[in-house]
C-alpha positions in Angstrom: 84.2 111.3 93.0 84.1 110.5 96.9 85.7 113.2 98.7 85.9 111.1 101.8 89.1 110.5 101.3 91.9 112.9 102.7 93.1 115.5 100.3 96.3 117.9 101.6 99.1 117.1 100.0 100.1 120.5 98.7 99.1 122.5 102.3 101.1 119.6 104.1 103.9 119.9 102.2 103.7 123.8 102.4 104.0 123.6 105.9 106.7 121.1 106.4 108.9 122.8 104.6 108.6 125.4 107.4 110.4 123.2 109.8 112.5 120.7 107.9 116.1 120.8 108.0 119.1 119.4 106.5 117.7 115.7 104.9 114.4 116.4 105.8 114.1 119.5 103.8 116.0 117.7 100.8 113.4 115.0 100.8 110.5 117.3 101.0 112.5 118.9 98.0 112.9 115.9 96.0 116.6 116.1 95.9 118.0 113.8 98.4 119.9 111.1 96.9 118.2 108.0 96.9 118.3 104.0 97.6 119.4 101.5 94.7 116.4 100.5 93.1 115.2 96.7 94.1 115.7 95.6 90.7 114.2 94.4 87.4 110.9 92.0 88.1 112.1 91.7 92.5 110.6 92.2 95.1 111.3 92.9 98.8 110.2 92.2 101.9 111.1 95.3 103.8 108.8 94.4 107.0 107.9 90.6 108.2 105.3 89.9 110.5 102.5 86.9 111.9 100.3 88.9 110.3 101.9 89.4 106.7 104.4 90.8 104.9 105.1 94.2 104.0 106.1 94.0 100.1 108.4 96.8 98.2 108.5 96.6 94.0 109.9 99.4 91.6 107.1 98.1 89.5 103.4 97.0 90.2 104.0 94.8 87.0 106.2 92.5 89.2 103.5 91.9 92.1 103.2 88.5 90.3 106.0 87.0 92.2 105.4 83.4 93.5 106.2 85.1 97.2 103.1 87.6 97.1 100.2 86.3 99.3 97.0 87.6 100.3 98.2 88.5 103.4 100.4 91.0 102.1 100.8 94.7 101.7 102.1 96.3 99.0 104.7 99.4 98.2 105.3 99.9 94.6 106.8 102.9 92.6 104.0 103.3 90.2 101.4 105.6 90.1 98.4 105.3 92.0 95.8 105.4 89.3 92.8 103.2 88.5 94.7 101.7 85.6 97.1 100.0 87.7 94.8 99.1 91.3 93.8 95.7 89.0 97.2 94.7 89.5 96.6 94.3 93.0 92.9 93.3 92.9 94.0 90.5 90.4 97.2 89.0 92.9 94.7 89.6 95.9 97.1 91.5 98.3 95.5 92.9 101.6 96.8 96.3 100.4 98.1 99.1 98.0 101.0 102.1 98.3 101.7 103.9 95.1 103.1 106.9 94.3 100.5 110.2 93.6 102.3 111.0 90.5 101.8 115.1 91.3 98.2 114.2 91.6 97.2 115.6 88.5 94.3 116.0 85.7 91.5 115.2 87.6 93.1 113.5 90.5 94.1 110.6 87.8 97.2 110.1 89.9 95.4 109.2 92.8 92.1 107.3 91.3 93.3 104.1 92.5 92.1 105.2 95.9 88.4 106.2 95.2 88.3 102.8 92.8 89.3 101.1 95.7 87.1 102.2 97.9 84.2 101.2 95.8 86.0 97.2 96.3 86.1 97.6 99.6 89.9 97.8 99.2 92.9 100.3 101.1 94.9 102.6 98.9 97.4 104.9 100.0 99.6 107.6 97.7 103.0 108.7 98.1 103.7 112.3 98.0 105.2 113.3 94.5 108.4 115.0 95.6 109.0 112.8 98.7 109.9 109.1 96.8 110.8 108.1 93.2 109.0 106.6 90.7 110.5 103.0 89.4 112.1 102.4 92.9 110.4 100.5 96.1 113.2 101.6 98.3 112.7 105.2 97.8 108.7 104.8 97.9 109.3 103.0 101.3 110.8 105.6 102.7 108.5 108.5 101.8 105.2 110.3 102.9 101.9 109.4 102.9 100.0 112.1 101.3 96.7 110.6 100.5 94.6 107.6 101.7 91.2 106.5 100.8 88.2 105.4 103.5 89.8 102.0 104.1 93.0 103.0 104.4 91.9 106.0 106.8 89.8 103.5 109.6 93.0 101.4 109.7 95.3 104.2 111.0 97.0 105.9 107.6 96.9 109.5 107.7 99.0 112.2 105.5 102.5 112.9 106.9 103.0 109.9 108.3 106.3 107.5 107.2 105.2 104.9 103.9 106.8 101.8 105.4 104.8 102.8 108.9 101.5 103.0 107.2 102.4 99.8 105.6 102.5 98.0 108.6 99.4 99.6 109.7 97.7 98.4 106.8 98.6 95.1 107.2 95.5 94.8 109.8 93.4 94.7 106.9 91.6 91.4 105.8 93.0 89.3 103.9 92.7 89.8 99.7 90.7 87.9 97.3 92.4 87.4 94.2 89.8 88.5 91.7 90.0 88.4 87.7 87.2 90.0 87.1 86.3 92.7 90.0 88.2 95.3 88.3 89.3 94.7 84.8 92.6 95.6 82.9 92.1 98.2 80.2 93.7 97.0 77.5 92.4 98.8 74.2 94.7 100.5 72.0 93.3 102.9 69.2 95.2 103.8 65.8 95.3 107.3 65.9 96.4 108.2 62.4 99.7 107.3 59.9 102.7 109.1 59.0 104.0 106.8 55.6 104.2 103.6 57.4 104.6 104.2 60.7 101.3 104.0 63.2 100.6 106.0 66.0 98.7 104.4 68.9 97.4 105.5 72.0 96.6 103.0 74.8 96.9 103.0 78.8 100.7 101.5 78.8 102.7 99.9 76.0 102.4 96.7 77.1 99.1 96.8 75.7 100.4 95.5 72.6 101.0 92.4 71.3 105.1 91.5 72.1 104.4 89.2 69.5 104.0 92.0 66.4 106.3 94.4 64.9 105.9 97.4 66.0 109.5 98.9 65.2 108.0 100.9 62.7 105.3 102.6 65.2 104.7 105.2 67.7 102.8 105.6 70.5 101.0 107.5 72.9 100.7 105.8 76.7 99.1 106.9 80.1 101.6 105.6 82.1 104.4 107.6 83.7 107.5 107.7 82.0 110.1 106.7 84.8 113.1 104.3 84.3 111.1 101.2 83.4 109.8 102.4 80.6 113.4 101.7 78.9 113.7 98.2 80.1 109.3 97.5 78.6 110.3 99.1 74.5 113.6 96.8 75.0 110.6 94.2 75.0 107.9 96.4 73.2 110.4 97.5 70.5 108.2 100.9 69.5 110.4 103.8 67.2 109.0 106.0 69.8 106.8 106.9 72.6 105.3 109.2 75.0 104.0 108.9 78.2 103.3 111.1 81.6 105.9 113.2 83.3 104.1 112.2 87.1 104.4 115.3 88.6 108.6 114.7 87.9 108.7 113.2 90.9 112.3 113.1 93.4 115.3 113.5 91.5 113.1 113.8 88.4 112.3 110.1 88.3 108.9 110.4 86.3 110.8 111.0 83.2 114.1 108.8 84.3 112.4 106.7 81.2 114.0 109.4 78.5 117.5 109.3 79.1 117.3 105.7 79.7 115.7 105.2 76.4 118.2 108.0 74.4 121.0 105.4 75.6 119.0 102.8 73.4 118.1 104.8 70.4 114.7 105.7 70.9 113.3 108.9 71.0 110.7 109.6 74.1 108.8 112.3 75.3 106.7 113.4 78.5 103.4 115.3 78.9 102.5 117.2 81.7 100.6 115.6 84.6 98.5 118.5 84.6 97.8 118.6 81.2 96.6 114.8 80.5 94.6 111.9 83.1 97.9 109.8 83.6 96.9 106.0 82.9 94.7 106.9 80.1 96.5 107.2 76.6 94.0 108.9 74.6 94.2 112.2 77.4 98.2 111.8 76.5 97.2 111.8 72.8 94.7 114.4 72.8 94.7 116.5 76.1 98.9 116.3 76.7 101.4 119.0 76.6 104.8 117.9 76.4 107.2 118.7 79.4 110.0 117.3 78.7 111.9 115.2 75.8 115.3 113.5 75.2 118.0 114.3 73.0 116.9 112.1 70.3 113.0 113.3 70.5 114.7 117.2 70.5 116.6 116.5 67.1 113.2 115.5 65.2 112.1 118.9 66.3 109.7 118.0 69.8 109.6 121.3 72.3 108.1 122.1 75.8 105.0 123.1 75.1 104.0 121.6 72.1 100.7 119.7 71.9 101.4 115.4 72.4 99.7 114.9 68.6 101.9 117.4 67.1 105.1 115.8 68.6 103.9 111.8 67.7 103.4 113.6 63.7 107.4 114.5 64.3 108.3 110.9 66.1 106.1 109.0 63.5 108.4 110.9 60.7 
């Protein structure tokens, strides 16, 4: 893992809180109220330049927008893991902002940075408690806590304002839309039956064909488990599912996904970001310890604490 990249989240957030007042101290606190989200599959340019465009999504799933050129820089409330930097690679922007999703099992919220620096690619992470996840506004407007090689010679630096280092990195080289430089990982394992349900494990539901029926099946994803997770099983139409709490995130945004998805009948959990590699579903299967739950997920019997397998047996059921 190269450790050239800037690691200081926690100390820098230790000693902000020091000084901040009022707002400031709110926002360090993740409790500040936040922007409307930009919206299901839009985007927003939130800086224009002769030099490019400075880009804000709730989703990296909606960077695929006719608007997005290679001249762009990116903000999006996902995490910034390896599983989602071939988002990016693939559209060919000059540059990436995602949240750091608390950080987590083995830096897997921030792996999108030392991947990108092995494409010759800037990355920059979002400190957990300063933005939410599944809204561009609110990433825009929060703190740089990490940034990779790239991202570092151009100017980013921890503490410093998201939409400001956006504009920094838009002195990067233009992108070159790739396919191939970093693939997708797109496998999804059968992990076992309960009657006839299946449980799966895979990096994000979307893995799975839209085409079958899964109604019938559970699964186990490494994604986080903010608010668009409601609007993917309204697609993806799973009996239940579990995903990764992202550090909670502001205003408990990493698991916004489970009340969303109690208001549509489907029982949800989170794991822990500590507890499981966010982005990779077989560490939510077999690593993850379960955070948090909705109503629905609570009445077939899940519990903080209990082991991700255990509670997919009960959501299987």
């Amino acid at each position: 893992m190269n450790r050239r990249i800037f690691l200081g989240s926690s100390a820098l957030l230790v000693v902000s809180l020091l000084t901040y007042k009022g707002k400031a101290l709110a926002q360090a606190m993740g409790t500040d109220p936040d922007p409307a989200p930009i919206g299901l599959k839009a985007v927003e340019a939130i800086y224009k330049s002769s030099n490019g465009n400075v880009v804000a999504m709730d989703s990296l799933l909606y960077i695929y927008d006719k608007s997005i050129t290679s001249n762009d820089v990116i903000i999006a409330g996902s995490y910034c893991g390896a599983a989602t930097l071939p988002h990016a690679i693939k559209t060919g922007v000059k540059a990436m902002i995602a949240h750091n999703a608390g950080v987590g099992k083995e830096d897997a919220g921030i792996s999108a940075l030392y991947l990108g620096e092995k494409h010759n690619f800037p990355v920059a992470a979002v400190e957990c408690m300063s933005a939410s996840i599944s809204n561009g506004r609110s990433m825009a407007a929060g703190v740089i806590s990490h940034a990779n090689a790239q991202a570092l010679a151009l100017g980013v630096k921890p503490g410093q304002n998201v939409t400001e280092a956006a504009k920094l990195l838009l002195a990067a080289a233009p992108g070159k839309p790739s396919d191939v430089a970093v693939p997708f990982d797109k496998k999804v394992f059968e992990k076992g039956r309960v009657g006839s349900s299946r449980i799966f494990a895979s990096s994000a539901l979307t893995n799975l064909r839209p085409e079958d029926d899964h109604t019938n099946d559970v699964i186990a994803w490494g994604a986080h488990s903010g608010a668009i997770a409601a609007d993917l099983v309204k697609k993806w139409k799973v009996k239940g599912w579990i995903g990764n709490d992202a550090g909670m995130a502001k205003n408990h945004t990493g698991i916004g996904g489970l009340p969303a998805c109690n208001a549509i009948g489907v029982p949800a959990a989170a794991v822990s970001t500590m507890s499981a590699r966010i982005g990779d579903g077989l560490s939510t299967y077999e690593d993850g310890i379960i955070s948090a739950f909705n109503d629905l997920a609570g009445q077939k019997g899940l519990r903080e604490g209990m082991k991700a397998s255990e509670a997919l047996q009960l959501l299987a059921a």
